[in-house]
C-alpha positions as CSV (number, residue, x, y, z in Angstrom):
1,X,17.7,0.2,17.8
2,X,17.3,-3.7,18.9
3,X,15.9,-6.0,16.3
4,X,12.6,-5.6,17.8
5,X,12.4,-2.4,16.8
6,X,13.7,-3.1,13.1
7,X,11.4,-5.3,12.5
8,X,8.6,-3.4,13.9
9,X,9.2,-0.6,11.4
10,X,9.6,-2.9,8.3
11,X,7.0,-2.6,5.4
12,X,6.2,-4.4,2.6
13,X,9.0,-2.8,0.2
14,X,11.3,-5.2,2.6
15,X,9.7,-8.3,2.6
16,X,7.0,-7.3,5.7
17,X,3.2,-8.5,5.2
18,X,1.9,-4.8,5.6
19,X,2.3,-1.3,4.8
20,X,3.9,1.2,7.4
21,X,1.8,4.7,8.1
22,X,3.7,7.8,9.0
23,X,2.0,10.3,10.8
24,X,3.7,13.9,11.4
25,X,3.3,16.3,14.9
26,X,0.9,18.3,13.0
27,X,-0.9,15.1,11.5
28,X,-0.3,14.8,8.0
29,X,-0.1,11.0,7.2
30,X,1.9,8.9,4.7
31,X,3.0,5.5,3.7
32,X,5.7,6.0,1.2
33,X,9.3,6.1,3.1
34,X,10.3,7.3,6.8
35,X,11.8,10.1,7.4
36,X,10.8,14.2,7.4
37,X,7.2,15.0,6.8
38,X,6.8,15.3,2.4
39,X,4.3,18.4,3.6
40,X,5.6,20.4,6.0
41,X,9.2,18.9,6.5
42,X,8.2,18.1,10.5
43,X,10.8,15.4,11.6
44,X,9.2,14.4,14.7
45,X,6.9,11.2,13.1
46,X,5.5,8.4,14.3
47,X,5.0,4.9,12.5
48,X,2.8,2.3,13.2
49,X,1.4,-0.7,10.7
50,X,-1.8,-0.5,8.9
51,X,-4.7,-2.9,9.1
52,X,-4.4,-2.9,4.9
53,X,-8.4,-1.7,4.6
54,X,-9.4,0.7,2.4
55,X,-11.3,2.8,-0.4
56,X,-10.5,2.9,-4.0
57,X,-9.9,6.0,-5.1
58,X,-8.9,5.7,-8.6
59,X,-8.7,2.5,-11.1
60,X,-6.8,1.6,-14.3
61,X,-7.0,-1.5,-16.1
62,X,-2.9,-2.4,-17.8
63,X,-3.3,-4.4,-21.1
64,X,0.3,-3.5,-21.7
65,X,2.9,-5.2,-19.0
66,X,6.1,-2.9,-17.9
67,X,8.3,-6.1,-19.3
68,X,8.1,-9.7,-20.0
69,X,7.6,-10.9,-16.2
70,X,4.4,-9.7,-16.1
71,X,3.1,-10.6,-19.5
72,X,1.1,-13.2,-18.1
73,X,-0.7,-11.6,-15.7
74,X,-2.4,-9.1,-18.6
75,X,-4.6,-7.8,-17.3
76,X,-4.6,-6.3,-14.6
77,X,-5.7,-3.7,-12.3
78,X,-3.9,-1.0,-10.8
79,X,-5.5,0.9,-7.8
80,X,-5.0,4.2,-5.7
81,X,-6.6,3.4,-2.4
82,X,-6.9,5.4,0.5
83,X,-6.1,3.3,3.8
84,X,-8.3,3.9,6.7
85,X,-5.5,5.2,8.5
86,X,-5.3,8.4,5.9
87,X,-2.5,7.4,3.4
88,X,-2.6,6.5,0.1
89,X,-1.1,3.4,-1.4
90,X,-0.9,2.1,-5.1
91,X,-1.1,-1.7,-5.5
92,X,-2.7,-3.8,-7.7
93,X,-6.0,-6.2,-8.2
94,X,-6.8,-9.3,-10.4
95,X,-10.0,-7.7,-11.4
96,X,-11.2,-3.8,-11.4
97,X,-12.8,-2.1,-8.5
98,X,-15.5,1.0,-8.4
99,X,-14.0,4.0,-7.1
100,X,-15.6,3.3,-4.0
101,X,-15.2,0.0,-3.1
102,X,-13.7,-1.0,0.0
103,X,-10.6,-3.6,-0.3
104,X,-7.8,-4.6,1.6
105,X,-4.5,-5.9,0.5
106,X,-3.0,-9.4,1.3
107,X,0.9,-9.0,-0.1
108,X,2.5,-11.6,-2.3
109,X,5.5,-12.0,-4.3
110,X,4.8,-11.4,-7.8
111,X,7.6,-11.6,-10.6
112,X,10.0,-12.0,-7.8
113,X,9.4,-9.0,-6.2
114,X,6.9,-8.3,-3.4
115,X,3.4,-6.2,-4.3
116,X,0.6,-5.2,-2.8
117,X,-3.0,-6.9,-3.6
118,X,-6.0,-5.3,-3.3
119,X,-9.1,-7.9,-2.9
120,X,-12.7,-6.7,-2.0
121,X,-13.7,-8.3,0.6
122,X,-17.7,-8.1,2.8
123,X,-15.3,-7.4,5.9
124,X,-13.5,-4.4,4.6
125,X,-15.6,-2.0,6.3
Protein backbone atom coordinates (compact mmCIF):
# COMPACT_ATOMS: atom_id res chain seq x y z
CA UNK A 1 0.00 0.00 0.00
CA UNK A 2 1.66 3.58 -1.21
CA UNK A 3 0.85 6.53 0.95
CA UNK A 4 -1.85 7.39 -1.37
CA UNK A 5 -3.72 4.72 -0.54
CA UNK A 6 -3.13 5.21 3.39
CA UNK A 7 -4.33 8.27 3.39
CA UNK A 8 -7.24 7.58 1.23
CA UNK A 9 -8.57 5.09 3.83
CA UNK A 10 -7.99 7.41 6.96
CA UNK A 11 -11.05 8.53 9.04
CA UNK A 12 -11.62 10.81 11.51
CA UNK A 13 -10.54 8.47 14.54
CA UNK A 14 -6.81 9.36 12.86
CA UNK A 15 -6.88 12.84 12.46
CA UNK A 16 -8.82 12.71 8.75
CA UNK A 17 -11.74 15.51 8.22
CA UNK A 18 -14.33 12.72 7.49
CA UNK A 19 -15.76 9.47 8.32
CA UNK A 20 -14.95 6.29 6.25
CA UNK A 21 -18.10 3.96 5.01
CA UNK A 22 -17.60 0.28 4.63
CA UNK A 23 -19.78 -1.47 2.41
CA UNK A 24 -19.74 -5.45 2.22
CA UNK A 25 -20.33 -7.86 -1.20
CA UNK A 26 -23.74 -8.36 -0.06
CA UNK A 27 -24.22 -4.60 0.88
CA UNK A 28 -24.43 -4.20 4.43
CA UNK A 29 -22.71 -0.73 5.24
CA UNK A 30 -20.75 0.53 8.28
CA UNK A 31 -18.46 3.23 9.55
CA UNK A 32 -17.02 1.97 12.60
CA UNK A 33 -13.49 0.10 11.80
CA UNK A 34 -12.25 -1.91 8.51
CA UNK A 35 -12.02 -5.08 8.31
CA UNK A 36 -14.79 -8.32 7.96
CA UNK A 37 -18.34 -7.43 7.67
CA UNK A 38 -19.91 -7.07 11.75
CA UNK A 39 -23.18 -8.84 9.84
CA UNK A 40 -22.28 -11.46 7.91
CA UNK A 41 -18.41 -11.73 8.43
CA UNK A 42 -18.00 -11.02 4.34
CA UNK A 43 -14.23 -9.88 4.01
CA UNK A 44 -14.47 -8.61 0.56
CA UNK A 45 -15.41 -4.64 1.48
CA UNK A 46 -15.10 -1.67 -0.02
CA UNK A 47 -14.38 1.90 1.62
CA UNK A 48 -14.95 5.10 0.38
CA UNK A 49 -15.35 8.70 2.37
CA UNK A 50 -18.71 10.14 3.27
CA UNK A 51 -20.07 13.45 2.33
CA UNK A 52 -20.85 13.82 6.42
CA UNK A 53 -24.91 14.48 5.57
CA UNK A 54 -27.32 13.01 7.41
CA UNK A 55 -30.57 12.30 9.63
CA UNK A 56 -30.87 12.28 13.27
CA UNK A 57 -32.00 9.38 14.51
CA UNK A 58 -31.85 9.67 18.10
CA UNK A 59 -30.86 12.70 20.60
CA UNK A 60 -29.57 13.03 24.23
CA UNK A 61 -28.80 16.15 25.94
CA UNK A 62 -25.35 15.32 28.65
CA UNK A 63 -25.51 17.71 31.72
CA UNK A 64 -23.03 15.42 33.32
CA UNK A 65 -19.39 15.47 31.45
CA UNK A 66 -17.35 11.95 31.21
CA UNK A 67 -14.36 13.98 33.13
CA UNK A 68 -13.12 17.35 33.78
CA UNK A 69 -12.05 18.24 30.06
CA UNK A 70 -15.35 18.54 29.03
CA UNK A 71 -16.92 20.26 31.99
CA UNK A 72 -17.07 23.35 30.13
CA UNK A 73 -18.79 22.38 27.28
CA UNK A 74 -22.11 21.19 29.57
CA UNK A 75 -24.19 20.87 27.78
CA UNK A 76 -24.29 19.19 25.13
CA UNK A 77 -25.78 17.12 22.58
CA UNK A 78 -25.10 13.72 21.67
CA UNK A 79 -26.53 12.39 18.30
CA UNK A 80 -27.07 8.98 16.37
CA UNK A 81 -27.33 10.01 12.84
CA UNK A 82 -27.74 7.93 9.96
CA UNK A 83 -25.34 9.17 6.96
CA UNK A 84 -26.80 9.24 3.54
CA UNK A 85 -24.50 6.58 2.63
CA UNK A 86 -26.38 3.92 5.20
CA UNK A 87 -24.13 3.89 8.28
CA UNK A 88 -24.63 5.20 11.45
CA UNK A 89 -22.31 7.43 13.33
CA UNK A 90 -22.45 8.95 16.94
CA UNK A 91 -21.12 12.53 17.34
CA UNK A 92 -21.99 15.37 19.05
CA UNK A 93 -23.93 18.93 18.61
CA UNK A 94 -23.79 22.35 20.57
CA UNK A 95 -27.52 22.38 20.62
CA UNK A 96 -30.30 19.43 20.26
CA UNK A 97 -31.65 18.22 17.01
CA UNK A 98 -35.35 16.68 16.18
CA UNK A 99 -35.06 13.19 15.29
CA UNK A 100 -35.39 14.12 11.88
CA UNK A 101 -33.38 16.81 11.20
CA UNK A 102 -30.87 16.66 8.66
CA UNK A 103 -27.13 17.77 9.69
CA UNK A 104 -23.81 17.24 8.63
CA UNK A 105 -20.61 17.00 10.62
CA UNK A 106 -17.59 19.45 10.25
CA UNK A 107 -14.75 17.61 12.70
CA UNK A 108 -12.74 19.47 15.26
CA UNK A 109 -10.51 18.73 17.98
CA UNK A 110 -12.22 18.95 21.16
CA UNK A 111 -10.37 18.21 24.65
CA UNK A 112 -7.48 17.19 22.54
CA UNK A 113 -8.95 14.58 20.85
CA UNK A 114 -10.75 14.73 17.46
CA UNK A 115 -14.92 14.50 17.37
CA UNK A 116 -17.35 14.57 15.25
CA UNK A 117 -19.92 17.75 14.99
CA UNK A 118 -23.13 17.56 13.86
CA UNK A 119 -24.55 21.23 12.71
CA UNK A 120 -27.99 21.61 10.87
CA UNK A 121 -27.44 23.17 8.11
CA UNK A 122 -30.42 24.42 4.85
CA UNK A 123 -27.92 22.46 2.51
CA UNK A 124 -28.10 19.09 4.28
CA UNK A 125 -30.48 17.67 2.06
Amino acid sequence: MNATDADALRDWTVGADRFLVHRCAHGHVWASGAGPCPQCAAGAVTSFPSAGRGTVIACTLLHHAPDGDWSPLLPYALLCVRLDEGAQVLGHSPITHRVGSRVKARFAKVTHRPIPIFEQKADAA
